[in-house]
Structures are given as C-alpha cells and as structure tokens.
C-alpha positions in Angstrom: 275.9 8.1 312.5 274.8 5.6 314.7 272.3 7.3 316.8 270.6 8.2 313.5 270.5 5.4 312.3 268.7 4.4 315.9 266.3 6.8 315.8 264.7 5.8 312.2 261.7 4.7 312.2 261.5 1.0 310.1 258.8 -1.0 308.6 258.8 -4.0 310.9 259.8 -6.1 307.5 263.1 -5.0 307.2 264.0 -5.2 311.1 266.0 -7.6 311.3 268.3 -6.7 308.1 268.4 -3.0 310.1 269.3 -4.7 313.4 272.4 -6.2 311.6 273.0 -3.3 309.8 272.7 -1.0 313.5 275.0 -3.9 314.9 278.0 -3.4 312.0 277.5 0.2 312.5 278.2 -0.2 316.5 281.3 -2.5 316.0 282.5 0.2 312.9 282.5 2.8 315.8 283.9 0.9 318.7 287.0 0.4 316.6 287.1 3.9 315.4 287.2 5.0 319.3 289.8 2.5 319.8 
C-alpha cells in the first residue's frame, strides 16, 4: 500500500497533504511489522 501510494504521480498542490498522508501510511506499517 505504501509503495503505491509512492509511485502516484501528484499535482505539486496537494504535495505536502500527500507527504503527510505517505508519512501516516509509513508509521501504519512499521507498527503492523512490529
């Protein structure tokens, strides 16, 4: 999920919302591994 999320490609508008969102996505997975 995260790795598609990565590979979207974004209007440079809504980058930072997405980086936030890519962020959340990360720390969602990290504690799903652990």
């Amino acid at each position: 999920m995260y790795l598609k999320e990565q590979n979207l490609q974004l209007p440079k508008k809504g980058k930072q919302k997405i980086k936030m969102r890519r962020y959340t996505l990360f720390l969602q997975q990290k504690v799903s591994i652990n």
